[in-house]
C-alpha positions as CSV (number, residue, x, y, z in Angstrom):
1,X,79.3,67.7,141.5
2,X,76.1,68.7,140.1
3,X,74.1,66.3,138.5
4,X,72.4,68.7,136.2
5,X,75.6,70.0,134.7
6,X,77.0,66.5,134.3
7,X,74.1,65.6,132.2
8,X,73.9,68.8,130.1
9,X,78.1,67.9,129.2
10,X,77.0,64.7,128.6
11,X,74.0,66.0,126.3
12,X,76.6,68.7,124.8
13,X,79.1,65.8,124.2
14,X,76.3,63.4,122.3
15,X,76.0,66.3,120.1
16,X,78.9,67.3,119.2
17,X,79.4,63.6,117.9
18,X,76.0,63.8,115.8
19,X,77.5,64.8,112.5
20,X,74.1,65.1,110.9
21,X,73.1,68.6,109.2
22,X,69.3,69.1,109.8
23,X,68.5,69.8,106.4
24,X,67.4,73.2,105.1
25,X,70.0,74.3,107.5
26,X,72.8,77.1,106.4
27,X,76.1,77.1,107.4
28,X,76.5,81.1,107.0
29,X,80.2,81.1,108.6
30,X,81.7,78.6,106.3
31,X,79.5,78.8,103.0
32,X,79.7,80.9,99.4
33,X,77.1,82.6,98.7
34,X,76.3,84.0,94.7
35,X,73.6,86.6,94.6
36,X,71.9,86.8,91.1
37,X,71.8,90.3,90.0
38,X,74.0,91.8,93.0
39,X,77.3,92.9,91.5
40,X,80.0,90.7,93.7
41,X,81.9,92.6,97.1
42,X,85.0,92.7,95.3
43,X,84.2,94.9,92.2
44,X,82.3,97.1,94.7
45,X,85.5,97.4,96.9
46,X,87.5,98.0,93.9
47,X,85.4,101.1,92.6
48,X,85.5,102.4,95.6
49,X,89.1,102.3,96.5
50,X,89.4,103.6,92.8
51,X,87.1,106.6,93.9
52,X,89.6,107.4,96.8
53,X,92.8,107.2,94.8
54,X,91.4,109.6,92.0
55,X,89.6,111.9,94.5
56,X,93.0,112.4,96.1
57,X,95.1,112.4,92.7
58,X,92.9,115.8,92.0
59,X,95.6,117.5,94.7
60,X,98.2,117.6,92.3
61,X,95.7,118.7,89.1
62,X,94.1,121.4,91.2
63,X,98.1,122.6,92.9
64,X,99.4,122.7,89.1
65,X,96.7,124.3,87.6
66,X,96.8,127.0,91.0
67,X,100.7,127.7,90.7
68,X,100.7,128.6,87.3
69,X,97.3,130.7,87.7
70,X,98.7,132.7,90.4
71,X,102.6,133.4,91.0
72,X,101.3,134.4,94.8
73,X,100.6,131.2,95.8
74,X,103.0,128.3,97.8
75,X,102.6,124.5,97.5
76,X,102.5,125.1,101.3
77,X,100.0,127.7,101.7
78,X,97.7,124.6,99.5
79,X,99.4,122.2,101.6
80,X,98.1,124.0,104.8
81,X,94.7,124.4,103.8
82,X,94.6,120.9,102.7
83,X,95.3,119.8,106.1
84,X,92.0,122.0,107.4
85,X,89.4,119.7,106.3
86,X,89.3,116.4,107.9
87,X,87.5,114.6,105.1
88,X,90.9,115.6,103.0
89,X,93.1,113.9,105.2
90,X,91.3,110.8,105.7
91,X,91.0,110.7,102.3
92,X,95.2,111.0,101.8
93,X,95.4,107.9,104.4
94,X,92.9,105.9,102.9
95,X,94.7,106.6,98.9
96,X,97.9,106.5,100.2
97,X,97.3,102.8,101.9
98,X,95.7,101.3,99.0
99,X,98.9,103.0,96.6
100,X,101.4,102.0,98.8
101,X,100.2,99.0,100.8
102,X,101.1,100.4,104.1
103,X,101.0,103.5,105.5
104,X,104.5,104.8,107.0
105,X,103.0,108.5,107.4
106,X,99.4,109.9,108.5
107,X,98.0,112.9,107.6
108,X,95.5,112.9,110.0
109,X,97.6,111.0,112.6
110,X,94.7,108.2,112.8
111,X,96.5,105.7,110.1
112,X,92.5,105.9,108.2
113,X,92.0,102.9,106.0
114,X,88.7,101.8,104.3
115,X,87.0,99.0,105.6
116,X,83.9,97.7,103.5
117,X,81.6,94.8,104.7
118,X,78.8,92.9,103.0
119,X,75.9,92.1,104.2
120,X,73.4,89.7,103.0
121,X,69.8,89.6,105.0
122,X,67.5,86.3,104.1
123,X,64.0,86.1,104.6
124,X,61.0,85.4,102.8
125,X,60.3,88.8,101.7
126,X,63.2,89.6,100.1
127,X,64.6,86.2,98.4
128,X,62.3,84.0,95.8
129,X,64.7,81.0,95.9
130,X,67.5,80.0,97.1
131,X,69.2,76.7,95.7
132,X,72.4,74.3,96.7
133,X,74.7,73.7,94.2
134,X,78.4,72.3,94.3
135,X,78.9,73.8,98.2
136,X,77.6,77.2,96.9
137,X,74.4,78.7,97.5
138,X,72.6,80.6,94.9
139,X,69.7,83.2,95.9
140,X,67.6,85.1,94.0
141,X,66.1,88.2,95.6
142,X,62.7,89.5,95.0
143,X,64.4,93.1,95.3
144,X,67.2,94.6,96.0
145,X,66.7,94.9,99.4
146,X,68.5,91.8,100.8
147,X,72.2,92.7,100.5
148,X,73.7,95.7,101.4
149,X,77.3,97.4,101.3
150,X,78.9,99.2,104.4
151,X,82.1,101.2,103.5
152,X,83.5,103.2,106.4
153,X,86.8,104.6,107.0
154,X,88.5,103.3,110.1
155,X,91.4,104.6,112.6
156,X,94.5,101.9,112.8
157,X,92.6,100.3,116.2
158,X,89.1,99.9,113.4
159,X,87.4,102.3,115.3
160,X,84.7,103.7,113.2
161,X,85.6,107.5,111.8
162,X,83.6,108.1,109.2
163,X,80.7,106.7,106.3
164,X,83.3,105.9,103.5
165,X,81.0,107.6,100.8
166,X,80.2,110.7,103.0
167,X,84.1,111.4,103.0
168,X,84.2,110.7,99.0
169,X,81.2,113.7,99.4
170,X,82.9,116.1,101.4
171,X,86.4,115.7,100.0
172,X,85.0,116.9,96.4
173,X,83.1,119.9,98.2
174,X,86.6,120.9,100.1
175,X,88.5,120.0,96.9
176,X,86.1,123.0,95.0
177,X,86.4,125.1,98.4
178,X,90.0,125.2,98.0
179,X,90.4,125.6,94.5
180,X,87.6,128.5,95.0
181,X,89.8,130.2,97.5
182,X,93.1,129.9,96.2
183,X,91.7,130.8,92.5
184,X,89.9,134.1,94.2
185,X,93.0,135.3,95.9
């Protein structure tokens, strides 16, 4: 048996027993963090799961509205063009999750759901102070710059489909294309 290796287990076990924190230290996996003047992850998850559930609640405004403009037009021939625009039916997943708490059907067939991830970067340009206080930390950023919201929709295996706010984008465009084409016709 190797010497070397016995002595770096035997260094590895020493530390493990050392229960010391060096100070100044952060324990990122298991710590709270408060950023003054960032509004917290939760209220920016909420708004933005509201934005999805409204942006998909304009399909029935827009197919009541079309019906009674136009006695030509189906629900299905709506329906249909709906399912055209990929941005559309991620956004029906994504609504249809956070309404229902599951998702028994998919209109794109990838089971989308919104996945939103905060993420704070520390570093002497960007934070003026940060301070300890009953097992939270409290920082105070110099800007803006040192936290930053990813929202993304995701398949059912959290493979990466598309930026959550680009969808928000395009399904309003699409929602006006629609309404455009079906108001025309």
């Amino acid at each position: 048996m190797s010497n070397t290796i016995r002595q770096k287990v035997s260094r590895f076990i020493s530390k493990s027993l050392d229960m010391q924190w060096p100070e100044g230290t952060v324990d990122f996996e298991n710590s709270s963090f408060i950023v003054d003047g960032i509004k917290p992850l939760i209220q920016v998850q909420d708004d933005i799961e509201a934005a999805f559930i409204w942006c998909w609640s304009l399909k029935d405004y827009m197919i009541k509205q079309l019906l009674v403009s136009n006695s030509q037009i189906t629900r299905k021939s709506i329906e249909d063009e709906i399912n055209t625009y990929k941005c559309l039916v991620l956004c029906s997943d994504v609504a249809n999750r956070l309404k229902h708490n599951e998702l028994r059907e998919s209109r794109s067939n990838q089971y989308a759901k919104l996945s939103v991830v905060q993420k704070i970067q520390i570093n002497k340009d960007n934070v003026s102070m940060i301070q300890k206080l009953d097992g939270y930390y409290f920082i105070t950023p110099s800007n803006g710059d040192c936290v930053k919201v990813k929202a993304n929709i995701v398949n059912s295996d959290d493979k990466f489909l598309v930026d959550a706010y680009e969808c928000l984008k395009e399904s309003l465009e699409a929602w006006a294309e629609i309404h455009s084409k079906f108001s025309n016709s």
